[in-house]
BAFI-3210 file (N, C-alpha, C; in Angstrom, 3 decimals, decimal comma, padded with zeros to 6 digits):
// residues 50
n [1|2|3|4|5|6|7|8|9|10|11|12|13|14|15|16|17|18|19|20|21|22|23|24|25|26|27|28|29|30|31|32|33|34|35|36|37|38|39|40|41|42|43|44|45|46|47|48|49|50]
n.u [-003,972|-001,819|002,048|004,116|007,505|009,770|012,366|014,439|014,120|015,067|013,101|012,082|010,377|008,476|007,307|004,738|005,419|003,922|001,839|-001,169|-003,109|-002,758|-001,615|-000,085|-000,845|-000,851|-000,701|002,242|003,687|004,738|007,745|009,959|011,634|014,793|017,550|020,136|020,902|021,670|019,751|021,006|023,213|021,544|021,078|018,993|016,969|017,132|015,478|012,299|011,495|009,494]
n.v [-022,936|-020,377|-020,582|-017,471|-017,369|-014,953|-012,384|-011,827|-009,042|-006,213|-004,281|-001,671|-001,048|000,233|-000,219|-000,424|-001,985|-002,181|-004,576|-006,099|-007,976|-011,058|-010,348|-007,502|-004,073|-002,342|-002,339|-003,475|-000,556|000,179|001,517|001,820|000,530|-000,570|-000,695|-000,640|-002,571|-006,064|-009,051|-011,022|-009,821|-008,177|-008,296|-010,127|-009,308|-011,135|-011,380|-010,046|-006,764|-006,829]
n.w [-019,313|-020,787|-020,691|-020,813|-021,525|-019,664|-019,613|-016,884|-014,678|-012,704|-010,418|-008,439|-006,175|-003,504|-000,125|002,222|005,127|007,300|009,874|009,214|010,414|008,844|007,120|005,124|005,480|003,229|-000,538|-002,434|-003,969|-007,631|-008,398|-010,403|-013,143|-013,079|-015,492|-015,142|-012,986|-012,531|-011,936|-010,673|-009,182|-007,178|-003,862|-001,450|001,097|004,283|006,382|006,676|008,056|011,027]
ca.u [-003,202|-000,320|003,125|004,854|008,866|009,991|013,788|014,155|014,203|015,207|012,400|012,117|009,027|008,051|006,504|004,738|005,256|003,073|000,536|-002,881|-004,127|-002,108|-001,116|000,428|-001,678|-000,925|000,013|003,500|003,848|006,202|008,233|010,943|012,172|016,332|018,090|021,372|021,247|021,231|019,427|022,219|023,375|020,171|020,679|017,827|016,862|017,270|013,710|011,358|011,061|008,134]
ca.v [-021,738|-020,799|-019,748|-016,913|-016,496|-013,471|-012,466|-011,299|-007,568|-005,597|-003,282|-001,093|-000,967|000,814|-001,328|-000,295|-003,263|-002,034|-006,041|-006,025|-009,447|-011,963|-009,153|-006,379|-002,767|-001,546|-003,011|-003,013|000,410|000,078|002,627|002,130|000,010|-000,711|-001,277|-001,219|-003,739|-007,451|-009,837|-011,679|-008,395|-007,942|-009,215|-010,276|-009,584|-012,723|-011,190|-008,945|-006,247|-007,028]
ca.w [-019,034|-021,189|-020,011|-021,451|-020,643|-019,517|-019,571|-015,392|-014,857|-011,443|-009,984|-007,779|-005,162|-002,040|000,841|004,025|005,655|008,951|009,232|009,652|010,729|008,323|005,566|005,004|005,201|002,370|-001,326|-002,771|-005,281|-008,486|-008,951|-011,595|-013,782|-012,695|-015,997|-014,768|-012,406|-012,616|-011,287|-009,775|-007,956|-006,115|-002,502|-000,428|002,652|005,293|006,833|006,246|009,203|011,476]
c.u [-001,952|000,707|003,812|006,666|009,441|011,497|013,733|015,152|014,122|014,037|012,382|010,604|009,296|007,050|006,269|004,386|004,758|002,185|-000,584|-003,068|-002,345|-001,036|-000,830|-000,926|-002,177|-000,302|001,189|003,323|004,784|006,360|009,006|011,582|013,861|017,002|019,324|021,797|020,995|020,501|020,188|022,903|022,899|020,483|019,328|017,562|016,636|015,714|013,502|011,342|009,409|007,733]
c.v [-021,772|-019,631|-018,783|-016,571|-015,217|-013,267|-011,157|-009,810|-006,946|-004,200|-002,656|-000,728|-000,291|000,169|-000,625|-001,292|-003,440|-003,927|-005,103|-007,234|-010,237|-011,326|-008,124|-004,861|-002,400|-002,109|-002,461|-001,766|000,425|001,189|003,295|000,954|000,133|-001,082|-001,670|-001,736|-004,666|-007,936|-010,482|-011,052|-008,161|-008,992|-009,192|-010,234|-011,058|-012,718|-009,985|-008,163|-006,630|-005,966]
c.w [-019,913|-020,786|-021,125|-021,012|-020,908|-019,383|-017,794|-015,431|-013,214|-011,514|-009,697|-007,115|-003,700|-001,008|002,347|004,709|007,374|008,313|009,618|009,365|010,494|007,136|005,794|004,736|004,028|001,062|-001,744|-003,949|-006,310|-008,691|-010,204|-011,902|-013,610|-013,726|-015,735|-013,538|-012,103|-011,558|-010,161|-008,955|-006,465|-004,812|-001,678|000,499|003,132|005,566|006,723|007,815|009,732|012,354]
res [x|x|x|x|x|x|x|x|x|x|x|x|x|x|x|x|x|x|x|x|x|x|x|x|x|x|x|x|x|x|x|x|x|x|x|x|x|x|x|x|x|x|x|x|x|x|x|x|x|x]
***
């Protein structure tokens, strides 16, 4: 396998985070590309709604 590096890029996705079983319903959708704003910006949720 070979690795390629990537220089890290902010997203933007839409999640219906209803489960089913072990997983999620439905897959994540990308929406848009975020140039203006960093990586290091981006806070994370603690947890995911259940």
């Amino acid at each position: 396998m070979r690795l390629t590096p990537v220089e890290p890029v902010v997203v933007e996705v839409s999640a219906d985070v209803a489960p089913s079983g072990h997983s999620f319903r439905h897959p994540l959708r990308f929406r848009r590309v975020r140039p203006e704003l960093e990586p290091d910006a981006v806070e994370l949720p603690a947890r995911l709604p259940v």
